[in-house]
C-alpha positions in Angstrom: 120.3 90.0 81.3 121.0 89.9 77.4 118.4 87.4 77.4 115.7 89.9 78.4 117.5 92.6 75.5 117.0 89.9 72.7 113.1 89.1 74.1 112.5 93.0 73.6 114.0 93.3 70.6 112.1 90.5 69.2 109.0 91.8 70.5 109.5 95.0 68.9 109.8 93.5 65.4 106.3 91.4 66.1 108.0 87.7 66.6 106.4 86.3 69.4 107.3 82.7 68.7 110.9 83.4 69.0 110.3 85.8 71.9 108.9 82.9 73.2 111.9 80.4 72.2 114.4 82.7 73.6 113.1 83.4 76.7 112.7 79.8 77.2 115.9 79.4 76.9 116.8 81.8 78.7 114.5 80.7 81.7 115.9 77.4 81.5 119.5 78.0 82.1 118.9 80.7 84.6 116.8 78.4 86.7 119.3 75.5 86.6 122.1 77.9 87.4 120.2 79.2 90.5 119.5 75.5 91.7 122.9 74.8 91.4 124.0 77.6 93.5 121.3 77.0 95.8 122.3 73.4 96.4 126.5 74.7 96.8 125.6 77.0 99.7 123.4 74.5 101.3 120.1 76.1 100.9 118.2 73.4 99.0 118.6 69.5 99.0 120.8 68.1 96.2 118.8 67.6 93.1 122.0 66.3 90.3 121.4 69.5 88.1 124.7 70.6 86.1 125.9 73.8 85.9 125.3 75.1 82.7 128.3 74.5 80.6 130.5 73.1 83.3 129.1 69.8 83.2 131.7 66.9 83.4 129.3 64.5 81.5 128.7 65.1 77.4 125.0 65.0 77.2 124.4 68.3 79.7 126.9 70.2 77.6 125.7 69.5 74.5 121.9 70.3 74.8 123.2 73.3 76.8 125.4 74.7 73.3 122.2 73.7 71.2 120.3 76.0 73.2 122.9 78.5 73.1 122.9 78.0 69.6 119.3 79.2 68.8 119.0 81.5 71.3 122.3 83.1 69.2 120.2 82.3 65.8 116.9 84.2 67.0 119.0 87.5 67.9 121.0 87.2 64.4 117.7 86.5 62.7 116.0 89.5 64.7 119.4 91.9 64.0 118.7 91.2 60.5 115.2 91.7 60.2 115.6 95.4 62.2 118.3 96.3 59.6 115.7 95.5 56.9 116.5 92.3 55.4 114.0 89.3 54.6 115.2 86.0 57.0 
């Protein structure tokens, strides 16, 4: 859900490559989370998809906090912007 408030924010202020970026994102987490669940109550076949940030290996984790990361960088950058700074 914050996901879709920092898209429409950013669409507001005319940024539609990091609209684009942080819906990504945003997509991308949400879709691995709803396999996951999927495959816990049985309703698709197992496909080895971590849950986001619950991983027990490093590499999942990590390119899951780097996403974080700029998805938190576009809505500072867009919060700055709407208050009438240059970024």
């Amino acid at each position: 859900m914050a996901r879709l408030v920092i898209v429409r924010r950013v669409c507001e202020l005319e940024r539609y490559y990091a609209a684009l970026v942080a819906q990504g994102v945003g997509l991308w987490i949400g879709v691995q989370a709803i396999i996951n669940m999927g495959v816990n109550m049985g309703l698709l076949p197992t496909k080895g998809l971590t849950l986001p940030l619950l991983s027990f290996g490093g590499s999942a984790i990590l390119a899951t906090c780097c996403a974080i990361a700029i998805l938190l960088r576009v809505d500072w950058e867009n919060r700055q912007q709407a208050r009438g700074f240059t970024v």
